[in-house]
N, C-alpha and C positions, 0 to 999 in steps of 0.2 A: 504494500500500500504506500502511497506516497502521500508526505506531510504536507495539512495547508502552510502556503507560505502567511509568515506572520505580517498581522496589521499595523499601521503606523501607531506609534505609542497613543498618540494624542485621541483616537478612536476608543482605543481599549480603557473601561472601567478598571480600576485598581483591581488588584483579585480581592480584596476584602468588601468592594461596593459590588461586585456581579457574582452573584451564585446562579448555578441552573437546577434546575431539579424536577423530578417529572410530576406530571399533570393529574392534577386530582378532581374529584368528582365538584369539589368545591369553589374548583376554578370554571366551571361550566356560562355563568351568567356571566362574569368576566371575560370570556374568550368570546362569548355569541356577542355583548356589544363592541367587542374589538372587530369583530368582522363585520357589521355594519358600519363602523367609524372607517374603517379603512377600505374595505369594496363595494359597501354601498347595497340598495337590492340588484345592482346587474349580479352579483356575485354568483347567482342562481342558474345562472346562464354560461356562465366560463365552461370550457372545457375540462378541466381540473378539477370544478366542482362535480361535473358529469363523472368522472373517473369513482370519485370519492362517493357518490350516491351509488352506484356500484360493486365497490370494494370497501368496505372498513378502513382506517385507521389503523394501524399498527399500537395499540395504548403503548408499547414498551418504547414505543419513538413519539412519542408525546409529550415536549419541554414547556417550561415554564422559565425564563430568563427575571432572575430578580437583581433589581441596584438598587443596596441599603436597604433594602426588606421588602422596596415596594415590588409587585410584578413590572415588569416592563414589555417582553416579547414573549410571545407565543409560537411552539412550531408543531407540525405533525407528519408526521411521514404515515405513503400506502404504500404495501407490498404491492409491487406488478411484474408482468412479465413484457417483456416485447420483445419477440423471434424467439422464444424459447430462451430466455435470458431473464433471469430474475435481478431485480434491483427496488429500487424506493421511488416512488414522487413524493418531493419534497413541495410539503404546502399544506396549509397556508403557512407561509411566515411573515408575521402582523406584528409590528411596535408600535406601543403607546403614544399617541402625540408625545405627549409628556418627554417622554424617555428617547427621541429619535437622534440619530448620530451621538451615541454614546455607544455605540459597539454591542448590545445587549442582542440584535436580530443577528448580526456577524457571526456571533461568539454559537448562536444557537447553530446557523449553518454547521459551523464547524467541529460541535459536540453529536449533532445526529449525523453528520456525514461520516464522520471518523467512524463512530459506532457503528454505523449501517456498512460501510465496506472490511469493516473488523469478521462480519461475519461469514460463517463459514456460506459460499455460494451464492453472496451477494456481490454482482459484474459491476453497479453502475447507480448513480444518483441522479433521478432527473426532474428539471423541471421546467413550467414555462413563466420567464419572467423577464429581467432589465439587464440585458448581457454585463453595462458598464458595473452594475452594483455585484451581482456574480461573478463577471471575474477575476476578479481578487482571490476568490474564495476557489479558483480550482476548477471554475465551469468554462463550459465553452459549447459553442453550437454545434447542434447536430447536423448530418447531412437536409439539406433542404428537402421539407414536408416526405420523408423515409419513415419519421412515426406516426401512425395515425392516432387520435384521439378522439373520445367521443362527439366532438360537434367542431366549429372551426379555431384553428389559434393561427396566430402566426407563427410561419414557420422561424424566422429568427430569432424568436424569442424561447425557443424547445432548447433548452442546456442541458448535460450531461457533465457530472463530475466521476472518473473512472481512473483505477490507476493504469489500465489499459489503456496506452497512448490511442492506438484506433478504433476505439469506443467510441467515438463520434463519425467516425465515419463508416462503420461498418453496423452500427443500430440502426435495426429497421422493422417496422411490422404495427399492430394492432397493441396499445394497451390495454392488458388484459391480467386479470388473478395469475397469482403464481402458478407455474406448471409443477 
């Protein structure tokens, strides 16, 4: 597996102001209006969301990003498959008004990415989103529109984080549950 490359200090919360920790039943009202504050009702309609009405959430890739106690970012990753090839969709990942450009959405990337290619038979981290903000963190686009998705995205916006250097250009297919 290969390391994220690290972020500029000035991003990153002190390690005593950001903890992560996973996702409890009692952050439930919390996360629902973060996802109204941050995708609005189109959210319902993304592709992504399509995926996730679908498939489950993975609970054990499920973070809470907290600085100095408060919550600040939320993330969730879903098992999928595309070509026979198991990995994660990473998403939502949603920071707080409050708490944004403080490194707390970064830090999450980078604790379920690590996680999720740690394990054993897991190829690949994907998702669709702001190439500029992701690749720092390791992502890069995939071959144009090579992954299908339940409804439309743009294709430049489909990243893949792999330690497989041609993971991006050789993923291709339907996502779909793990095979």
């Amino acid at each position: 597996m290969t390391a994220l490359s690290p972020l500029p200090a000035a991003t990153v919360p002190t390690p005593a102001a950001l903890s992560i920790r996973l996702e409890t039943p009692d952050d439930d009202a919390w996360i629902e209006a973060l996802h109204e504050v941050s995708f609005g009702p189109g959210r319902f309609a993304r592709a992504a969301f399509r995926v996730r009405e679908r498939i489950a959430v993975d609970p054990e890739f499920s973070y809470i990003a907290e600085i100095k106690g408060e919550r600040a970012a939320s993330v969730r990753m879903t098992p999928i498959s595309v070509g026979g090839i198991n990995g994660y969709l990473l998403g939502p990942l949603m920071t707080d008004p409050e708490f944004r450009k403080q490194g707390a959405g970064r830090a999450l990337v980078r604790h379920v990415c690590d996680l999720a290619l740690e394990r054993e038979g897991i190829a690949f981290v994907l998702l669709v989103g702001d190439f500029a903000y992701y690749s720092p963190l390791g992502f890069v686009r995939t071959a144009p529109s090579a992954i299908t998705f339940p409804g439309p995205v743009d294709p430049t916006r489909v990243l893949v984080h792999s330690p497989d250097p041609h993971m991006a250009e050789t993923l291709a297919g339907d996502v779909l549950p793990w095979v």
